[in-house]
N, C-alpha and C positions, 0 to 999 in steps of 0.2 A: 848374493853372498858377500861376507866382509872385503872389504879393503883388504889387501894383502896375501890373498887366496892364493898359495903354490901356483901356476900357471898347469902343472902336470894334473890339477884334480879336471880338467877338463878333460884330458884322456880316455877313459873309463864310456864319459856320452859320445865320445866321436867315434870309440871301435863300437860300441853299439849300435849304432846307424849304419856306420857300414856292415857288422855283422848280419843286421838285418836286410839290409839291400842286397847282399848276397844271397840270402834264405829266400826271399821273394824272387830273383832272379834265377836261382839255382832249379833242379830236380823237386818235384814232389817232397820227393823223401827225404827226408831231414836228417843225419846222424847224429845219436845221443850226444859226439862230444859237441856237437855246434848249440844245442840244446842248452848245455850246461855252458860253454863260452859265454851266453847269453844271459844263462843267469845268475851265473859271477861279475858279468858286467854292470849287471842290473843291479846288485847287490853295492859293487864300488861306486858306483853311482850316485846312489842314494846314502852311504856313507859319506863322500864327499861334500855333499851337498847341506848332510845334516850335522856332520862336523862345523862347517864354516858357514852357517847360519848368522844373521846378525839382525834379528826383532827388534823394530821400534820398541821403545820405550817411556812411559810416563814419568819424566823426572820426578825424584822424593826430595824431603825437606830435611834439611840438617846435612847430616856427615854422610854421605851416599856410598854403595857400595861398590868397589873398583868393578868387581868384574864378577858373574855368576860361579858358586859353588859352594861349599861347605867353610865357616869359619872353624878356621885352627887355634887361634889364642889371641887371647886379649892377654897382652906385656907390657908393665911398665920398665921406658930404658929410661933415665934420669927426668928430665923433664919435660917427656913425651909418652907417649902411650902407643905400642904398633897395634894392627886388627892383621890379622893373616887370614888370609882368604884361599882356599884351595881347591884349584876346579880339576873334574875329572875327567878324561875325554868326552864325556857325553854331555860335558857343559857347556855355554857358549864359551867362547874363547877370545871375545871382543873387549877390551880392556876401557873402563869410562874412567873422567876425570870424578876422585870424591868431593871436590869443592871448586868453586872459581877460582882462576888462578892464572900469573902469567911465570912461566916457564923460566929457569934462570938458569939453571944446567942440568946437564944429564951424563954420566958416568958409567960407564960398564966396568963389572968387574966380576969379581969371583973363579972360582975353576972346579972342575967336575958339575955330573949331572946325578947326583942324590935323588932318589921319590921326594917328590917337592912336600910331601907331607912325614916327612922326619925331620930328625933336629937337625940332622947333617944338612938336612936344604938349603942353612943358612950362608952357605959357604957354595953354592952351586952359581954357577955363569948367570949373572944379572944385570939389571940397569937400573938406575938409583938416580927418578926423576927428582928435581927440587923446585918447587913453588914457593911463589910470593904472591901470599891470598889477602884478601882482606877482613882482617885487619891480621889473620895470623898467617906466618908460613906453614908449608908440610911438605910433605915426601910420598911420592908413591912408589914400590919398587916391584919390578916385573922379573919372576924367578922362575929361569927354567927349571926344568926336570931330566929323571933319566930318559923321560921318553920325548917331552916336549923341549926342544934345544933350538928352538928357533923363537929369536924375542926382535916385535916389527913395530916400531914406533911410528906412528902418526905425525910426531911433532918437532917440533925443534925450539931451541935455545931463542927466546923473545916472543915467541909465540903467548897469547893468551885463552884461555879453554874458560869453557861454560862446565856447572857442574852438572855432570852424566853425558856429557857430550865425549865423544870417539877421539881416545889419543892411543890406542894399538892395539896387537893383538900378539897372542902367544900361541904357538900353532900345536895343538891336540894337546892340552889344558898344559894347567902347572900349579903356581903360586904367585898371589897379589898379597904385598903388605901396606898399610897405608898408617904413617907416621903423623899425628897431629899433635901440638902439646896437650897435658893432662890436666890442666887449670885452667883449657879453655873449654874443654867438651866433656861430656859423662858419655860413656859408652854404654850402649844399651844393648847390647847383643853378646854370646856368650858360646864358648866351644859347640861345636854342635848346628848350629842356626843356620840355615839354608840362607842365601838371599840371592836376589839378581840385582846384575850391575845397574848401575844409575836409578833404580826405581826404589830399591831397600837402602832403611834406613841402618849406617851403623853406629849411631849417635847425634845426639842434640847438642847448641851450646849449650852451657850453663847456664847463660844470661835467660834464655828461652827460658828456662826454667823456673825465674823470678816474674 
């Protein structure tokens, strides 16, 4: 499971074991509700589990993408460009770096928990990583949600990350934005577009391009 796993999703397999140690241990006869205890447990379980999944990954070429789920908008803000990326609980929730980079600060800010896929999102509890890549900087920034309110960073201030290698995680999805300037990359990806972190591409340089 990812780095950062609540420590309570273990719960769910430990009353299961013992729910069942008690069945084997107990009477024949089983009551309906130990039955169904069983397979509510069985059910959190594997919710848990499939929540906080974390799959290797085949790193991609170019602009990578932060983290699994549905792109929300490609925005130009002055002389950058953001990607908004929005995962939904059933997406992974493991957060990759989109480019190489070492780390120069990190910021938390915002207030309220908006559906990380409305406009009001922008304004929701977040962290607003800053890199120094080569040869360009950027920004990743990790946004909660109404439901996803816990944001788990990996890294810290001097730190350097490989691109699509593991800097956090956002617990039962949210919103990834990733800021690069717009005279260095073309963006190739467009409302709508599925991707997974580290392996999908969400743009080339330019240079690439010549």
């Amino acid at each position: 499971m990812a780095r950062g796993t609540p420590w309570t999703i273990t719960i769910p397999p430990a009353l299961l074991a013992l729910t069942a140690v008690a069945m084997v241990a107990g009477p024949l006869t089983v009551a309906w509700w130990s039955l169904l205890a069983v397979a509510l447990l069985l059910m959190l379980s594997f919710m848990g589990i499939y929540f906080f999944r974390d799959p290797e990954r085949t790193v991609g070429e170019g602009l990578v993408a932060p983290c699994h789920g549905r792109v929300l908008g490609v925005d130009e803000e002055g002389d950058r460009v953001r990607v908004s990326t929005f995962m939904g609980p059933m997406d992974v929730h493991v957060i990759r770096a989109p480019l190489k980079g070492k780390v120069v600060s990190m910021e938390r800010g915002g207030s309220g928990f908006h559906r990380a896929d409305t406009s009001e999102a922008g304004h929701n509890v977040q962290l607003a990583i800053d890199l120094h890549g080569d040869p360009e900087d950027f920004t990743v920034v990790m946004v909660s949600g109404w439901f996803a309110r816990r944001i788990v960073p990996h890294i810290a201030p001097g730190d350097t990350v490989e691109r699509g290698s593991r800097i956090g995680l956002i617990r039962f999805g949210s919103r990834v934005d990733v800021l690069v300037p717009k005279n260095e990359y073309r963006i190739t990806v467009e409302p709508g577009t599925r991707v997974r972190a580290g392996s999908s591409s969400l743009g080339v340089r330019l240079d690439a391009d010549n």
